[in-house]
N, C-alpha and C positions, 0 to 999 in steps of 0.2 A: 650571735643570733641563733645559734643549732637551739636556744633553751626556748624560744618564740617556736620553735618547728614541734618541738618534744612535747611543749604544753597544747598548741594545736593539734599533736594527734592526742590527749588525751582528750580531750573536748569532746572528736568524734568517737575515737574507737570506744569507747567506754558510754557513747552515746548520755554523758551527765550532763551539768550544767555551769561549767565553767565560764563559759564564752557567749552565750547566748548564740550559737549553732548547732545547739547539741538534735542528731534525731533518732528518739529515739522508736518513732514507727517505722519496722524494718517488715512490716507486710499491710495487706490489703484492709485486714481487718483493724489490726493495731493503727491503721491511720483513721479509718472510720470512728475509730472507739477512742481516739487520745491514749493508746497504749493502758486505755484499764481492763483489757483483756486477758484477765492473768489469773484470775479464781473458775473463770470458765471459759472454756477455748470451743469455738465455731471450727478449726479448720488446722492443719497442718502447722501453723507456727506458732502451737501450744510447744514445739520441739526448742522452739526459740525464747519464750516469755515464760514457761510453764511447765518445765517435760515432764512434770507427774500428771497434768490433763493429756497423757497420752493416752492414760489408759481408759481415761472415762471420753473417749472422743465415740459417736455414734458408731461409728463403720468401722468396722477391722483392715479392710483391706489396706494394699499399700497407696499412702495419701500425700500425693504432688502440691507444691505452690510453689509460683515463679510470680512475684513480682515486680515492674520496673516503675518509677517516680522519678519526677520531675518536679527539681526547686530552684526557686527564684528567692536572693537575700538581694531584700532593697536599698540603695545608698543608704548608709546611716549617718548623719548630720553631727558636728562638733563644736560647740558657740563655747569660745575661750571668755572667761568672765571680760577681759578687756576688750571684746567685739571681735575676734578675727572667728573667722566662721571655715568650717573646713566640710567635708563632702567625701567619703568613701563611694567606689565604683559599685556597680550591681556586680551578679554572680549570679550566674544557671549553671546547671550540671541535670546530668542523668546518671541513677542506678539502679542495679538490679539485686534482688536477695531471692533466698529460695531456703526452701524448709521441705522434708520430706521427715513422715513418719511410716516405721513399717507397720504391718501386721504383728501376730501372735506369734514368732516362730517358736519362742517355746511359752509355755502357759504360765500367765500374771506376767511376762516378761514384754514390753517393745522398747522399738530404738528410736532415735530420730538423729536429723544432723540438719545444721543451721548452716547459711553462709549469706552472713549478715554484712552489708555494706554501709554502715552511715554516709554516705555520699562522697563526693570530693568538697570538699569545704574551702572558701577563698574569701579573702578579704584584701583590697589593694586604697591605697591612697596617693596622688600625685602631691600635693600641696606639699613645700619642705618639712612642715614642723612634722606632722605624721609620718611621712617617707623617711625620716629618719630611724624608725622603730617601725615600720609596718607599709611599706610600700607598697609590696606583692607578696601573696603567697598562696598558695593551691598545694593540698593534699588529699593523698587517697587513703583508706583503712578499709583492712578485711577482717572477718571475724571469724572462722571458723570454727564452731563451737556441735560436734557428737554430745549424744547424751544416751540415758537409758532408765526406763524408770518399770518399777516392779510394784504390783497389785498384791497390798498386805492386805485386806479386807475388800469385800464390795465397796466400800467406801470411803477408804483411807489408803493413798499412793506415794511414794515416796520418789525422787530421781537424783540422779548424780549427770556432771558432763563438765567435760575439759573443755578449754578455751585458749584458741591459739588467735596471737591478734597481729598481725601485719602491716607496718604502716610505710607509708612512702610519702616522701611532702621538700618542697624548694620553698627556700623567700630568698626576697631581694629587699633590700633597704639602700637607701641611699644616704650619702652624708652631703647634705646641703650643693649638689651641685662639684662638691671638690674629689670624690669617688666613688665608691660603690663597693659594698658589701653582698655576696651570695654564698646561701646556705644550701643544701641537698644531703640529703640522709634517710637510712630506713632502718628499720627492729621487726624482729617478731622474738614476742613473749608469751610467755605461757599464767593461765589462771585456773580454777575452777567455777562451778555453781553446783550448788543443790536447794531441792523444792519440794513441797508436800503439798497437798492436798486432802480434804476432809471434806464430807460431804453429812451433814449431821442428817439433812432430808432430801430430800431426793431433788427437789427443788434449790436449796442451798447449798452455797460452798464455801469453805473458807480454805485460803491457800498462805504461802508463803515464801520465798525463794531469796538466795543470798549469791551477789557476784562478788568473787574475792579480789584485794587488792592484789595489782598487778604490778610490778617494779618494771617499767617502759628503761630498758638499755639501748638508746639509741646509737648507732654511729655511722659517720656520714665526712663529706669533705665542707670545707670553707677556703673561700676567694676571695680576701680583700686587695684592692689594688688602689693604686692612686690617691689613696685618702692620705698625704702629706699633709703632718709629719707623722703619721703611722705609719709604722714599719709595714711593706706589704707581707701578705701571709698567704700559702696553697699550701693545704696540706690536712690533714683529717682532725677529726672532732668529735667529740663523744659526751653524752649526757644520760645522768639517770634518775627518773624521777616517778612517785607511785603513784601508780592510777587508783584512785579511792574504791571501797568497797560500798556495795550499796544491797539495804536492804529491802526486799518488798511484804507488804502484809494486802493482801486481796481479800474483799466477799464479793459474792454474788448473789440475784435473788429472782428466781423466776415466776412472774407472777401471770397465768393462762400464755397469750403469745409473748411477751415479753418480758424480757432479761436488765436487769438493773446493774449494772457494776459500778464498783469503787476500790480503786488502789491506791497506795500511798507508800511511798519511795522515798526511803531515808540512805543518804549519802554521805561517805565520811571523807570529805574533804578537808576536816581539819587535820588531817596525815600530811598538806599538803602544804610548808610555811616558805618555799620557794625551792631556785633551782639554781644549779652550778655546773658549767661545764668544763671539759679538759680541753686542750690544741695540743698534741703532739709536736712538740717545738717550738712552740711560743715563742715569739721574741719578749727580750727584759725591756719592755718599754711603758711607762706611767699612763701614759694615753691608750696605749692599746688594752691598759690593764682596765683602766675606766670603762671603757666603750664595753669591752667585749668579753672580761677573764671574771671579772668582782661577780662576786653572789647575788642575787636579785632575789629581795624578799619579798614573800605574799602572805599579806595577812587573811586566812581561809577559815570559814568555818562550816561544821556539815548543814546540809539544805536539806527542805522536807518540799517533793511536790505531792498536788493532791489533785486525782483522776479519775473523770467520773465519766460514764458509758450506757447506754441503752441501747438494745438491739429488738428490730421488734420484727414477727414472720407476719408480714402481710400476708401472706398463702403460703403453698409450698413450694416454691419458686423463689419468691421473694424476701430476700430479709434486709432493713431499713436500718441502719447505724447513725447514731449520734456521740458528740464527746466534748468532754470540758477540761484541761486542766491549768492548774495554777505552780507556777513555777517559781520558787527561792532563787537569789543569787548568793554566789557564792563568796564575792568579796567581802568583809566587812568596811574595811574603806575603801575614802578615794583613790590613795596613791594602789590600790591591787587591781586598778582597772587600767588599760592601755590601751592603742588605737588597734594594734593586734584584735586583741582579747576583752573586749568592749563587755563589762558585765552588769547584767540588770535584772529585773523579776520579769516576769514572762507570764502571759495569759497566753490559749489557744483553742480552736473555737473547730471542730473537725463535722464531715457528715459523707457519708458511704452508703451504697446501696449492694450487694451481691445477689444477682441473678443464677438460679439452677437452670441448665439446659437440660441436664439431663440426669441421672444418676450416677453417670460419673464426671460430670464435665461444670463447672460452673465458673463466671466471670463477676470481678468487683470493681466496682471504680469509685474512690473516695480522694479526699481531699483537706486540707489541715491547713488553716489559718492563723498564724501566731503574730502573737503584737509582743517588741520588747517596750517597756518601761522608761523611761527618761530617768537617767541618774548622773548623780556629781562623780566627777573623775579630775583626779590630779598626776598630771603626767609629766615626760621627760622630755624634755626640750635640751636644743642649745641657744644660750642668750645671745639676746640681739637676731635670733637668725643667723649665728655665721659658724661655721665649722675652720677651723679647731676655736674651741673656747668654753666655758665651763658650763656642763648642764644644770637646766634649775626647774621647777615644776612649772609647769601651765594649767592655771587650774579653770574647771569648766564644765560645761554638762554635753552630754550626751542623749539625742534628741528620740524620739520613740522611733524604736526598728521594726522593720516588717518582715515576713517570712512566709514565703507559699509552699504548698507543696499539694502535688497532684500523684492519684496512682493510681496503676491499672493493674492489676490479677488477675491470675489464669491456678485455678484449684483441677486437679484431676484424679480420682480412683481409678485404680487397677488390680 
């Protein structure tokens, strides 16, 4: 199971689309705008989405954001084609991200540095057949990602910045009543990005930016116990697997008070055709190898999502956000979907307002709507319901997911 924990932090920390919990609005504005805030940046976590809109950001000074969000994933529903109906639990969490960019300190030159949290992500199941693969599990991911980006013309910016990702994450699965299986493990890896911008008119932008594939080394401990005739097992686990790179291409188009955006995020998940992990010790045993040691394949291919943004300045106080995007999934088929890692197309439907108090002080509060998709899934069971006994697919669909999310911002100059 450490391979269910490994694929759930790529989910988050790489904020993709694996799982249908990917988020990837890690500020105030990017929830407002469905994350197409990437070819021009309103505020500080252009350091996050953009670090070459640092240099075309209005104010020089040094530019604060902190903000904290609140999500709610709705039960998501399992109707096996033979009638058994299953029900995953909700999940709330709270996090916070922050984005600071400096000043000039030396000329065409600033900095920025991100500490992006995709949330803690959780997904639990009681019912046997799911609790067998996917009972509990809750993880956290950090992102810490400097950057730094340099002014080759008035109008053409270029940036670089390293990416350090952190993740931490438990599951529990159960074997029908006769043991219990838990996982716990954490990694930090290293990646890069870089990003450009161009600005043909003063008005227009076109941008660009690439996160490179990251190789997730996880290791962590595993607890099997009491699942007779499985040997029981304590003792550590290691997994590694690559987080996809993903490209983005941005414009922008400002027309009097308002801002038009459109980005489009290609992801290469087909890097990604499953996972294997090691046990330090293992026992030689047929059942243990089945359950827990065999290779688990996924058939992946890359996704393209497509996001769209309007920002409009009621006054000078006020500016009004909207946002749309449409979301690919990643599996090609049934058998690549799981009660884990439930995968689907994704719509989301976002709207944010930021208030100026002052000249250096301003507040946003926005919110993001996503519907997942209803899709066929063919999964792992054990027959008849009983443990031990041979696994065989359950085929079935997966009923349309929900997904809130709320945020409040705090922007500051100094």
């Amino acid at each position: 199971m450490v391979k269910k924990i490994a694929l759930s932090f790529i989910v988050s920390a790489s904020l993709l689309n694996a799982a249908g919990y990917k988020i990837p609005e890690q500020s105030s504005d990017s929830l407002a705008l469905s994350a197409s805030n990437v070819a021009t940046s309103f505020g500080p976590d252009a350091a996050y989405y953009n670090p070459a809109n640092m240099m075309f950001l209005p104010d020089t000074r040094h530019y604060f954001e902190n903000t904290v969000a609140w999500f709610h994933i709705a039960p998501l529903k399992f109707k096996s084609n033979d009638g058994r109906e299953f029900k995953s639990n909700k999940f709330d969490s709270l996090a916070t991200t922050f984005h600071f960019v400096s000043p000039e300190y030396y000329e065409n030159w600033r900095f920025g540095l991100s500490l992006a949290v995709p949330a803690a992500v959780g997904i639990g199941w009681r019912d046997n057949d799911p609790a067998f693969t996917g009972k509990h599990f809750k993880l956290k991911v950090v992102e810490l990602n400097p950057s730094v980006a340099y002014r080759v013309t008035d109008n053409f910016a270029i940036a670089a910045g390293a990416r350090a990702v952190y993740s931490k994450g438990r599951i529990v699965t159960e074997l029908y009543g006769k043991g219990d299986r838990a996982i716990w493990g954490d990694g930090i890896d290293y990646g890069y990005n870089v990003a450009m911008t161009y600005k043909p008119t003063e008005n227009w932008s076109l941008a660009a930016t690439y996160r490179s594939k990251i190789d997730l080394n996880l290791k962590g401990s595993a607890d099997i116990s009491k699942a007779t005739p499985v040997p029981n097992y304590s003792g550590s686990a290691s997994v590694s697997i690559p987080l996809p790179a993903v490209l983005t291409l941005a414009t922008s188009y400002k027309i009097a008070d308002t801002t038009l955006l459109f980005a489009y995020d290609r992801t290469y998940w087909s890097a990604f055709s499953g996972y294997d992990f090691e046990y330090d010790g293992a026992p030689n045993n047929s059942i243990f190898a089945q359950l827990f040691d065999n290779k688990v394949e996924r058939n992946y291919r890359n996704t393209n999502t497509f996001r769209f943004g309007v920002a409009h300045d009621l006054n000078e106080k006020v500016r009004l956000m909207a946002g749309f995007v449409y979301d690919q999934k990643a599996a090609k088929d049934a058998k690549s979907s799981s009660f884990d890692l439930p995968d689907s197309n994704s719509r989301a439907y976002s709207l944010g307002v930021n208030y100026k108090f002052s000249e250096n002080l301003e507040l946003a509060f926005s919110g993001l709507y996503q519907t997942r998709q209803s899709t066929n899934a063919s999964l792992k069971v054990m027959k008849n319901g009983r443990f031990p006994s041979v696994s065989e697919d359950m085929s079935g669909e997966f009923e349309k997911g929900k997904i809130w999310i709320l945020g409040l911002g705090l922007k500051y100059k100094f």
